[in-house]
C-alpha positions, 0 to 999 in steps of 0.5 A, a space after each residue: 793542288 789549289 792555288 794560294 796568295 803569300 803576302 810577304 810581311 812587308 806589303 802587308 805592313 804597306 796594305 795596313 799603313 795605307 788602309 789606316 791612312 784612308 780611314 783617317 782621311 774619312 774620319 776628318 772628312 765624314 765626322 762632326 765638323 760641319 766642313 762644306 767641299 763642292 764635289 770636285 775637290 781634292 782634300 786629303 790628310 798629310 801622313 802623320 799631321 792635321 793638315 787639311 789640303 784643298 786644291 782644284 780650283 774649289 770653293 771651300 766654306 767652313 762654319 764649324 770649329 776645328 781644334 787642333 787642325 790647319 789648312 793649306 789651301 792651293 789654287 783654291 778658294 776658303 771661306 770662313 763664315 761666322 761659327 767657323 774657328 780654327 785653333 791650328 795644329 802644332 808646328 803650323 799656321 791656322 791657314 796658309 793660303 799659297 799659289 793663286 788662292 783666295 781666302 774670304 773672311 765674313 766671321 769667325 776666327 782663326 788661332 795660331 799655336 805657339 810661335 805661329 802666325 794665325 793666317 798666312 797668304 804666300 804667292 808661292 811663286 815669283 811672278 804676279 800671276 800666281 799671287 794669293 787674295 785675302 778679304 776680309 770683312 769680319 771676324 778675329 785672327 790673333 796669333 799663337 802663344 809663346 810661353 818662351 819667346 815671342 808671340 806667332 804674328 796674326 796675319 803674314 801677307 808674302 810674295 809678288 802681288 799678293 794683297 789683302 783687303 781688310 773692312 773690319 775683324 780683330 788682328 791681334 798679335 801673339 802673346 809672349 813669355 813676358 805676358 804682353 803682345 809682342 807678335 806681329 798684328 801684321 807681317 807684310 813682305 817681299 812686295 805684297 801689300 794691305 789695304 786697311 778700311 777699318 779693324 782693330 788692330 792690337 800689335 806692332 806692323 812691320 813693312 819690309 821689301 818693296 812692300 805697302 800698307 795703305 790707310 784709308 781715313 783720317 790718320 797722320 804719322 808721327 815717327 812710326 805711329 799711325 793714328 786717328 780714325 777709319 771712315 766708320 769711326 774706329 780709332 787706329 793707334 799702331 807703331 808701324 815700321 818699315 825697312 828695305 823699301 817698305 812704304 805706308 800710305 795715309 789716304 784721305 776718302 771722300 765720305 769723310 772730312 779731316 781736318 786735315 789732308 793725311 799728313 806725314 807730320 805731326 799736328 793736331 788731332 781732331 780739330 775739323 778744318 773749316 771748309 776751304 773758300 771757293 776760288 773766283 776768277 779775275 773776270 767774274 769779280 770784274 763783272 762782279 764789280 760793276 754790277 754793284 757800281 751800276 746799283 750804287 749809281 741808281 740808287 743815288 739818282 732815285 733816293 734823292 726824288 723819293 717823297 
């Protein structure tokens, strides 16, 4: 009598789910896009989504476009070069960093969908050493369009000791239903903070729960508006507000003059300040003084015998 395998009709549903899963994992990670993973990654879909996930501790780069997808990156690295575009899924942010990861920006851009932020940077938990970094050198975030609310924020920065350093790229706010920008250019929250260098920033920026934005140039602050230059000559105008002990920072650098000291206040704008006069001390204009007493009274004794 030979020996035969039944397969009841649910393990073989649950044998057709999980070879249709697998194929779609090798379709997105084996296809077009130009996606660069070190061998140890982790990488997989989730069930019913376009959301990429990278973990492990990896270096990701991408320099290809991707229409219609998101990434979550965890304890991971992603680099986003030139050529590389991110139109996010429905329902998700482009990229949403959390728990010790990094994401560098040299080029590119990334788009969210709808309501949704472009790029999101969380810690993921409540202590600094799980916090997320972000630099940011080149490219453009803009948050996603809202046919019937208000536009997705650009880039949300979240948690304890999570940071963002910002040399340059476009940060654009979402576009709304009235047809203006009203999304966020950037979101900082629950103690996190930015450190802005240049950009162009187009979008309200709100502050909010222990958290900073720091300003690196010449700028002064009238009510919420910031505005002046960053040392490489982009101009900065931008309403910033703050609540729940949220705080902004107008820091002067050396490479550039002022024409005044960062100020809170309002003032002129762009007079250039003269430069200030040395401070000399009490004994060196004492010594100073009798020197040219000295000449004086040698002058008086050799002028009057001089043929």
């Amino acid at each position: 009598m030979s020996a035969a395998l039944h397969l009841s009709s649910s393990t073989v549903a649950v044998a057709l789910t999980l070879l249709l899963s697998i194929r779609s994992v090798s379709s997105v990670l084996n296809g077009d896009n130009d996606f660069t993973f070190t061998d140890t990654t982790q990488r997989f879909l989730q069930p019913n989504s376009n959301v990429t996930i990278l973990s492990d501790g990896a270096v990701d780069t991408i320099n290809e476009k991707f229409d219609g997808e998101s990434f979550y990156v965890r304890n991971a690295t992603l680099i986003l070069e030139n050529g590389g575009e991110i139109l996010a899924t429905e329902d998700w942010p482009g990229i949403r960093l959390v728990t010790s990861s990094t994401l560098k920006m040299t080029g590119g851009s990334v788009q969210g969908r709808h309501d949704k932020p472009a790029v999101e940077l969380h810690n993921g938990q409540s202590s600094n050493d799980t916090a997320s970094f972000a630099e940011i050198y080149g490219g453009s975030i803009v948050g996603g369009q809202s046919s019937d609310g208000v536009g997705g924020d650009a880039f949300y920065v979240h948690g304890f000791g999570t940071e963002a350093k910002i040399f340059a790229g476009q940060f654009i706010g979402g576009i709304g239903q009235d047809g203006g920008i009203d999304g966020l250019s950037i979101n900082v929250q629950n103690f996190a903070s930015v450190h802005i260098h240049s950009g162009t920033i187009l979008g309200e920026i709100e502050i909010d729960t222990g958290s900073n934005i720091a300003f690196y140039g010449c700028f002064l602050r009238s009510g919420a508006t910031i505005s002046g230059e960053f040392v490489d000559g982009t101009e900065l105008n931008v309403v910033v507000k703050t609540k729940n002990g949220g705080t902004v920072s107008l820091i002067a650098v050396p490479e550039q003059e002022c024409e005044t000291q960062p100020s809170m206040q309002p003032t002129s704008f762009p007079t250039i300040s003269p430069q200030p006069t040395p401070q000399i001390s009490i004994g060196r204009r004492k010594k100073q003084s009798l020197l040219l007493l000295a000449a004086l009274t040698l002058l008086a004794i050799i002028l009057p015998g001089l043929p």
